[in-house]
TORDREN-608239 format. One record per residue: x, y, z negated of N, C-alpha, C in turn; residue number from 0. Coordinates in steps of 0.001 Angstrom, whole numbers, plus 500000, padded with zeros to 6 digits. Layout:
R   n_px   n_py   n_pz  ca_px  ca_py  ca_pz   c_px   c_py   c_pz pos
R      X      Y      Z      X      Y      Z      X      Y      Z NUM
...
END
This chain:
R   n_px   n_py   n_pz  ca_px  ca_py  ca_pz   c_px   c_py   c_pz pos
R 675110 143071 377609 673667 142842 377548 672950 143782 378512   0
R 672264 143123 379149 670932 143930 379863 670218 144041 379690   1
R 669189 145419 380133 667958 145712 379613 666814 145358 380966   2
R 666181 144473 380423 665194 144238 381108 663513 144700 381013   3
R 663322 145495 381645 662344 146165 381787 660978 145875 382124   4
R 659933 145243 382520 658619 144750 383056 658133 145830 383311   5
R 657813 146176 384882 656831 147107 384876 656489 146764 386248   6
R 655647 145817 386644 655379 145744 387876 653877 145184 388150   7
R 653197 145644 387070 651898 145207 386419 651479 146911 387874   8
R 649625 146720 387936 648980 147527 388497 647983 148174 387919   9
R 648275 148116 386408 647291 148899 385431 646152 149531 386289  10
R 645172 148012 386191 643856 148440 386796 642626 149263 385848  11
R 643023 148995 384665 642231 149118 383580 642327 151278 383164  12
R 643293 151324 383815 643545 152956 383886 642149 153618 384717  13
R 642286 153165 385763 641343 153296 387183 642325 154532 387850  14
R 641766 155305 388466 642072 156407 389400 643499 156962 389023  15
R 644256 156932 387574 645024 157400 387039 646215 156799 387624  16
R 646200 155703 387681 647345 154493 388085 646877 153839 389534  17
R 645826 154214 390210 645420 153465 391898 646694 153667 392443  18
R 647547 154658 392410 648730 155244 392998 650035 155065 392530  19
R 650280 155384 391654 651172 155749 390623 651416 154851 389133  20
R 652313 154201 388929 652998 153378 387815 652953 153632 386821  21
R 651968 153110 385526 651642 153717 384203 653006 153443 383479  22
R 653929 153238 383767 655086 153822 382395 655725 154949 383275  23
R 655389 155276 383802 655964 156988 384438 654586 157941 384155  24
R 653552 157582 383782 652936 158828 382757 653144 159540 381853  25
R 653019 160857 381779 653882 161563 381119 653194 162241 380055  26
R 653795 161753 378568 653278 161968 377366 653767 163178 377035  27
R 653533 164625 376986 654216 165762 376529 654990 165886 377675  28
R 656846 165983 377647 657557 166783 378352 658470 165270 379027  29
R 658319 163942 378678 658745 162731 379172 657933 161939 379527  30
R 658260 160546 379975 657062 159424 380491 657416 159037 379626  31
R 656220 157745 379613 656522 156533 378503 657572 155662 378765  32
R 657945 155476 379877 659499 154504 380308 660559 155419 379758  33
R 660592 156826 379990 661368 157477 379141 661970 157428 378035  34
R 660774 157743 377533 660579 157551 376113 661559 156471 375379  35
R 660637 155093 375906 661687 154121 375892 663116 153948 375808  36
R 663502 153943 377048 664723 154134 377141 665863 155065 376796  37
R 665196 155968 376150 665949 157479 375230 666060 156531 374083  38
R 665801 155405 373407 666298 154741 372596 666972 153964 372661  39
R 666839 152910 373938 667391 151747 374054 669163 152112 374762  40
R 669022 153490 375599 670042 153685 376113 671457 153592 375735  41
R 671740 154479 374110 672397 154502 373444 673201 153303 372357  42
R 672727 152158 372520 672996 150977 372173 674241 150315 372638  43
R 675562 150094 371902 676450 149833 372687 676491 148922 373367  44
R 675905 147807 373357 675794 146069 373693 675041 146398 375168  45
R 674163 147653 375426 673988 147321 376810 674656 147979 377879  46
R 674951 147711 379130 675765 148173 379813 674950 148765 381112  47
R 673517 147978 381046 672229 148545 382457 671000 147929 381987  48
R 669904 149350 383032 669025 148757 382595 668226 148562 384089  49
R 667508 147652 384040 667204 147236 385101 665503 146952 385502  50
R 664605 147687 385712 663607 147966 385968 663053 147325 386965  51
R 662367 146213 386319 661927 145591 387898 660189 145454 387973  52
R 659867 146288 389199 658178 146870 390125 657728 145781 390591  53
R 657042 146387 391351 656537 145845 392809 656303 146834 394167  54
R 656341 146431 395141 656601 146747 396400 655944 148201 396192  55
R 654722 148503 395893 654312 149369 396221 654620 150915 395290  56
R 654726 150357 394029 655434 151823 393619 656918 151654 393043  57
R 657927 150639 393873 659295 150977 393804 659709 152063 394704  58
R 659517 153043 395222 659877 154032 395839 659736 155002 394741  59
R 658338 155453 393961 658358 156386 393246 659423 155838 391953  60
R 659874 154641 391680 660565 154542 390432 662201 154560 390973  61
R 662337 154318 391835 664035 155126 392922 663228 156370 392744  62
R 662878 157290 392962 662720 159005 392570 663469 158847 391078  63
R 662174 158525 390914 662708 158806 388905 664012 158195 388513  64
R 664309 157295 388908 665624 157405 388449 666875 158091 388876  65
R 666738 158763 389853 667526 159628 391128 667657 160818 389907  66
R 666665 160831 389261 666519 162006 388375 666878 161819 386832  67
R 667051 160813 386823 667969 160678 384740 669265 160661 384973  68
R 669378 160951 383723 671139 161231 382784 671371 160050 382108  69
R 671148 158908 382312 671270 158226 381133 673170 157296 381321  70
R 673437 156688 380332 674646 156921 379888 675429 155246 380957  71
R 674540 154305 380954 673975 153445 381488 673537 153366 383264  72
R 673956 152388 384030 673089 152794 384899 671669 152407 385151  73
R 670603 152631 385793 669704 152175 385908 669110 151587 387235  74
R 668539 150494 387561 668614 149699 388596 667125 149334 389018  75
R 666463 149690 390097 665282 149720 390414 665260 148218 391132  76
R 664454 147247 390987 664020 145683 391315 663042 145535 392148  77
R 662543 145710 393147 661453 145453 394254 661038 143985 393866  78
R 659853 143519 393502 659631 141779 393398 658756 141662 394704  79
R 658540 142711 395714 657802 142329 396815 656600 141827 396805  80
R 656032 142047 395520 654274 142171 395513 653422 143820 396144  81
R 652737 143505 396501 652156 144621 397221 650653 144893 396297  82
R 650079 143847 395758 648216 143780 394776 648198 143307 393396  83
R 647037 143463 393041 647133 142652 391628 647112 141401 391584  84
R 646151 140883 393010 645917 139370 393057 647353 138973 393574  85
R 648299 139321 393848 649714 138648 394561 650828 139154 393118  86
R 650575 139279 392444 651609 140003 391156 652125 138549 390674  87
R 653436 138721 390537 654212 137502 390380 653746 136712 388272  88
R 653236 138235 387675 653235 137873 386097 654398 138202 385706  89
R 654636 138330 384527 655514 138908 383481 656502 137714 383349  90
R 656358 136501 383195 656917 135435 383541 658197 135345 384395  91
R 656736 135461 385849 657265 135430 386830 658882 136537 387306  92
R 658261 137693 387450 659039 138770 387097 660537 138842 386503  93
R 660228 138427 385565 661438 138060 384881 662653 136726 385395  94
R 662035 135824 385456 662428 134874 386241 663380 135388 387769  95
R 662258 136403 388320 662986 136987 389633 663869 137939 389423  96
R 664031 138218 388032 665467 139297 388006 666514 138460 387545  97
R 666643 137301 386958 667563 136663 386012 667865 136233 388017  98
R 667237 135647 388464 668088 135050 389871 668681 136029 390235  99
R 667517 136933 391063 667719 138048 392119 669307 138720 391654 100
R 669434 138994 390054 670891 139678 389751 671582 138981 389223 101
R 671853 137893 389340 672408 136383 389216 672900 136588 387362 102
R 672106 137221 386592 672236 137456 385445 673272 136227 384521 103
R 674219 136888 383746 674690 135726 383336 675608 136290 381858 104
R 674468 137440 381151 674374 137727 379751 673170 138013 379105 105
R 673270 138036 377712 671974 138066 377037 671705 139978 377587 106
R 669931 139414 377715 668741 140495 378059 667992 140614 376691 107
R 667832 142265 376968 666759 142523 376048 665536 142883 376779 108
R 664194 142210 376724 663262 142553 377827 662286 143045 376803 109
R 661492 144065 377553 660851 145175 376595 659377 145106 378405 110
R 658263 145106 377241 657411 145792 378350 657190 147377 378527 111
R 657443 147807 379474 657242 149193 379547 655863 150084 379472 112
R 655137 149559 378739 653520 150636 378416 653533 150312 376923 113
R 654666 151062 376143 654431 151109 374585 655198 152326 374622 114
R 654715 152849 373467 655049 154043 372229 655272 153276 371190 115
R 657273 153306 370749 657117 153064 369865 658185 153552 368398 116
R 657754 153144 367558 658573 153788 366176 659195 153311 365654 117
R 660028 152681 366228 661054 151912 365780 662482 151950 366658 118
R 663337 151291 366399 664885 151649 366563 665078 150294 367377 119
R 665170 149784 368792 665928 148385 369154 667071 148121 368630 120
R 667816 149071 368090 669442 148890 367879 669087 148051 366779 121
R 667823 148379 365846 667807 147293 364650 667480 145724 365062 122
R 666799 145458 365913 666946 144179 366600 667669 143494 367434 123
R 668340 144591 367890 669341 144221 368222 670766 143271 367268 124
R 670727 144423 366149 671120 143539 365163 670906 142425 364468 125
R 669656 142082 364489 668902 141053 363882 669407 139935 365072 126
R 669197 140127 366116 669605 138624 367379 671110 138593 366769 127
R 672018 139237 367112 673706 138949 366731 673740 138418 365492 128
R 673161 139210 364249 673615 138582 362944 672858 136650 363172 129
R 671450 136635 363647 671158 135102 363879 672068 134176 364760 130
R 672271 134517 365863 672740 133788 367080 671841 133381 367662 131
R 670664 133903 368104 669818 133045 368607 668677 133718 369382 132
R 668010 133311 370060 666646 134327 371021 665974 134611 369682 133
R 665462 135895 370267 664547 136589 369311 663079 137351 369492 134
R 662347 137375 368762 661232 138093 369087 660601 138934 368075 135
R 659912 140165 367878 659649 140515 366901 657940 140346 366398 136
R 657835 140613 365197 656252 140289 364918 656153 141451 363979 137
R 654740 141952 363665 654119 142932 362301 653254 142195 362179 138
R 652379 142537 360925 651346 142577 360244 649783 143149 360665 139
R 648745 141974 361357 648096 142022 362003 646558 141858 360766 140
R 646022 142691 360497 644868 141933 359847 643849 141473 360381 141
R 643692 142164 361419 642356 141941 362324 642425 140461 362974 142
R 641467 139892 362595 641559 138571 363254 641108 138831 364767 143
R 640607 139739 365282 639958 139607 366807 641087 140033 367327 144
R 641659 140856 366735 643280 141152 367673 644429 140178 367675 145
R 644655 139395 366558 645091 138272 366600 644926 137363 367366 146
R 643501 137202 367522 643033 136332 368904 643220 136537 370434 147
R 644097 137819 370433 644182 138577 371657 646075 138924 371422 148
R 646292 137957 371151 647876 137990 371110 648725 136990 371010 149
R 650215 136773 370108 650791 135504 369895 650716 135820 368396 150
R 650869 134698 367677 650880 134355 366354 652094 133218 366036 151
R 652989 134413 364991 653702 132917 364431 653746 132828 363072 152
R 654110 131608 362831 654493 131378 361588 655934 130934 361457 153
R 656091 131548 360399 658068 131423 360138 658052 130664 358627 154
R 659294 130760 358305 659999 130022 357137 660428 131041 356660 155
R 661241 130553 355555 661610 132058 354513 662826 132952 354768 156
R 663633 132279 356322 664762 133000 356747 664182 133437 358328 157
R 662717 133607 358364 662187 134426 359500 662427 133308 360767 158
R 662585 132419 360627 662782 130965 361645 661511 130831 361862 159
R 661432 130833 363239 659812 130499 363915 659577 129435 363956 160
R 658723 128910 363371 658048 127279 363469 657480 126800 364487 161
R 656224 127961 364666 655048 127572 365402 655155 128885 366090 162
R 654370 129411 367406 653694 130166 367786 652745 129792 368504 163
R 651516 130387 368559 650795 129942 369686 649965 131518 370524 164
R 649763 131327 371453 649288 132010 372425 647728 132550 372160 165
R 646987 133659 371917 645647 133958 371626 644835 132699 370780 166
R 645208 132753 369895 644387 131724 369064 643475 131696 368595 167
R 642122 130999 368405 640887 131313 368206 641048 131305 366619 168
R 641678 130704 365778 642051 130516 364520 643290 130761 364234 169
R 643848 131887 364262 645335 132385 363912 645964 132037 362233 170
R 646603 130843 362248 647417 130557 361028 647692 131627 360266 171
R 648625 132641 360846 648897 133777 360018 648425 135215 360356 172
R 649046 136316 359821 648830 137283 360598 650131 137991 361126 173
R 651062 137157 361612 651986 137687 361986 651930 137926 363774 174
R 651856 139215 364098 651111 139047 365785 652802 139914 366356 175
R 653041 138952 367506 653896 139051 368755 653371 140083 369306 176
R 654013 141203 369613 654552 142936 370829 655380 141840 371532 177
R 654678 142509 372805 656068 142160 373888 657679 142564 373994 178
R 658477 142099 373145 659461 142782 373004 660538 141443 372667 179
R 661391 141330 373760 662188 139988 373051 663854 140078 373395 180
R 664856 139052 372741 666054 139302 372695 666359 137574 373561 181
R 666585 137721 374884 667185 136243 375111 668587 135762 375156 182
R 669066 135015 374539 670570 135132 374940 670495 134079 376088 183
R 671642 134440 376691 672269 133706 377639 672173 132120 377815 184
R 672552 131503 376674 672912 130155 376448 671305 129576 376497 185
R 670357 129996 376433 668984 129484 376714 668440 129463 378606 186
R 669330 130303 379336 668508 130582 380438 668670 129242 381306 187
R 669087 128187 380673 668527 126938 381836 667272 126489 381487 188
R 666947 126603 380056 665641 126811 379862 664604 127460 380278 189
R 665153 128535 380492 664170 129721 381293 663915 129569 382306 190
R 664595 129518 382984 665222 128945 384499 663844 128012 384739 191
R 663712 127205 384323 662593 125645 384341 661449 125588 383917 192
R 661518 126677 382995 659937 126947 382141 658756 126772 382772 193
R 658582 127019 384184 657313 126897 385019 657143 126201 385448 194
R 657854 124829 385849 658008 123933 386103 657663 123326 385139 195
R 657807 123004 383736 657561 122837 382183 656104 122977 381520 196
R 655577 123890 382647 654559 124084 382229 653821 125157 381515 197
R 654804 126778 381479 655219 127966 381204 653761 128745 381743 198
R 653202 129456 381025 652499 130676 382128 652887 131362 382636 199
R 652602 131745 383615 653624 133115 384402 653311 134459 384081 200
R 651897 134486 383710 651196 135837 383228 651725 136863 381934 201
R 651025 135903 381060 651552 137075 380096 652915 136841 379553 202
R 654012 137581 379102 655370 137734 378476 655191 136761 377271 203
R 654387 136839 376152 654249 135821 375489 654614 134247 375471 204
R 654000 133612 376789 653860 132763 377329 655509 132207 377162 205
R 656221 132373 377986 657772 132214 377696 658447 131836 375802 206
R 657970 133294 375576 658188 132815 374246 657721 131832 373016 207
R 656387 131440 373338 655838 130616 373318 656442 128858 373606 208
R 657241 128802 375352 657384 128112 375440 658692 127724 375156 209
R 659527 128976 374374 661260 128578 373885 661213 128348 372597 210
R 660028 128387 371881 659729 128181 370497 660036 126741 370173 211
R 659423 125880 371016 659426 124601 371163 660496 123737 371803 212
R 661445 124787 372140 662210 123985 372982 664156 124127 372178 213
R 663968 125752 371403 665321 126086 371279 665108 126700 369530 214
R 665458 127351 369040 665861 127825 367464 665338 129339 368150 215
R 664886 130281 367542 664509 131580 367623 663814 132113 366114 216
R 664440 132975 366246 664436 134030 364390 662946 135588 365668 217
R 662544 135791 364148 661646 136952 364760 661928 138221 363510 218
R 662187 139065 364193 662560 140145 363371 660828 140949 363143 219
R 661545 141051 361821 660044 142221 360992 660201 143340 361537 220
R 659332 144130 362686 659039 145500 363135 659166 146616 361801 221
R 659845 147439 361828 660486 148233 360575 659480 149652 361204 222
R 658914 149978 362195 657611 150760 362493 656739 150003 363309 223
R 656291 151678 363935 654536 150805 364460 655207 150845 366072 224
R 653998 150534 366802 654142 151087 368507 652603 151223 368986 225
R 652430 151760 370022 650821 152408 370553 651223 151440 371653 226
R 650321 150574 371938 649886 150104 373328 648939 150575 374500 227
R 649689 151194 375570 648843 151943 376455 648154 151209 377349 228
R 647180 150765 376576 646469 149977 378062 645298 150128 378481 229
R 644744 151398 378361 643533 152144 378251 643514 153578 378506 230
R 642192 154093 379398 642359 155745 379076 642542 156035 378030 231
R 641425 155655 377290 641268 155892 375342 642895 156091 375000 232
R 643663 154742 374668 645048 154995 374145 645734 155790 374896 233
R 645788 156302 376145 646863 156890 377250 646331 158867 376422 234
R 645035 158744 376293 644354 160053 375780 645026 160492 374480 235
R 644908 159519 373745 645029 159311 372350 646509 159744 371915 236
R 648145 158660 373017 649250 158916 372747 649568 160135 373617 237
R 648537 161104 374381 649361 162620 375221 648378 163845 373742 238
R 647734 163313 373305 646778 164158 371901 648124 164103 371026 239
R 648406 163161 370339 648794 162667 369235 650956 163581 369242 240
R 651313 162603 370194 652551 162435 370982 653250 163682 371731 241
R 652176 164241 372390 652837 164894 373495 652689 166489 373690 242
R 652722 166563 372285 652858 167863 371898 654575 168271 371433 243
END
């Protein structure tokens, strides 16, 4: 299994913090948040690399940083040859260009890289093997305006996804989609076609969204929380809180 990474976003919403420099290499306390990350995911026996895929303009600083880890794993820096925000291939997209570009041909675990989080992948990890099947995880959302600003599913009583849908103005449940998913292998001709299908390329959701409908997928119950950094406020909040 491979670890697939997203980080080739231009976190405009940072401003001056990120004009330069790649918000999951901000550094919460004495690590970054890609760090962070991957100090969990590393240790997992099922993966063998992890594979980090940018864009043109700050894959040089993410070859530094990795020039500079220990991890047990190797780690593999992805150029997608976007240079702006308006030319950014999407999370979709992205993904799509690593399953070719590394002619991928085992199950990925793809994780977006701007979270803090409290929980263990090895446990979802377990959850995809014991199912057999793509996976995604969900928590307990009460807020309906944040619900509306996410994915929503509804499952059955063995966590089998029925429905999901994409930012819903009327969210069925409150079960809300983190970017965080388990694909196996045996789906990627699906994947493969999705945009063609009619897939968004933008947000990570989108995909999952569109394998809901197409293949069997179980969603594992988040057993903690995670901080989404997509703001000074939260970036302030997880180096206060965190990075001590």
């Amino acid at each position: 299994m491979k670890t697939i990474v997203i980080a080739a976003g231009y976190a405009t919403r940072l401003g001056e913090l990120t004009k330069n420099f790649p918000k999951p290499l901000l550094k919460i306390g004495d690590n970054t948040i890609l760090g962070r990350l991957l100090d969990d995911i590393d240790p997992i026996a099922a993966i063998n690399e992890h594979i980090i895929i940018t864009n043109h303009r700050f894959a040089p600083i993410f070859e530094k940083w990795a020039k500079e880890q220990h991890y047990t794993k190797p780690v593999t820096i992805l150029d997608d040859g976007t240079s702006s925000n308006e030319t950014r291939l999407g999370a979709v997209g992205d993904l799509l260009f690593a399953i070719e570009h590394m002619a991928l041909k085992e199950d990925i675990l793809v994780v977006a890289a701007d979270n803090l989080l409290f929980f263990h992948f090895q446990d979802f990890v377990d959850f995809a093997k014991e199912n057999g099947t793509s996976c995604i995880m969900y928590h307990e959302q009460p807020s309906i305006e944040k619900l509306q600003r996410t994915g929503v599913v509804v499952l059955d009583e063995n966590n089998k996804v029925l429905e999901m849908a994409e930012k819903p103005q009327v969210p069925k449940t409150h079960h809300a989609v983190p970017p965080f998913y388990l694909y196996m292998q045996k789906d990627f001709d699906l994947i493969r076609h999705c945009l063609e299908n009619g897939c968004g390329n933008d947000a990570p959701g989108n995909l999952a969204h569109y394998l809901v409908e197409h293949t069997t997928m179980h969603a594992w119950p988040m057993n903690g929380g995670r901080l989404d950094i997509g703001s000074l406020d939260t970036y302030y909040e997880a180096c206060e809180k965190y990075g001590k």
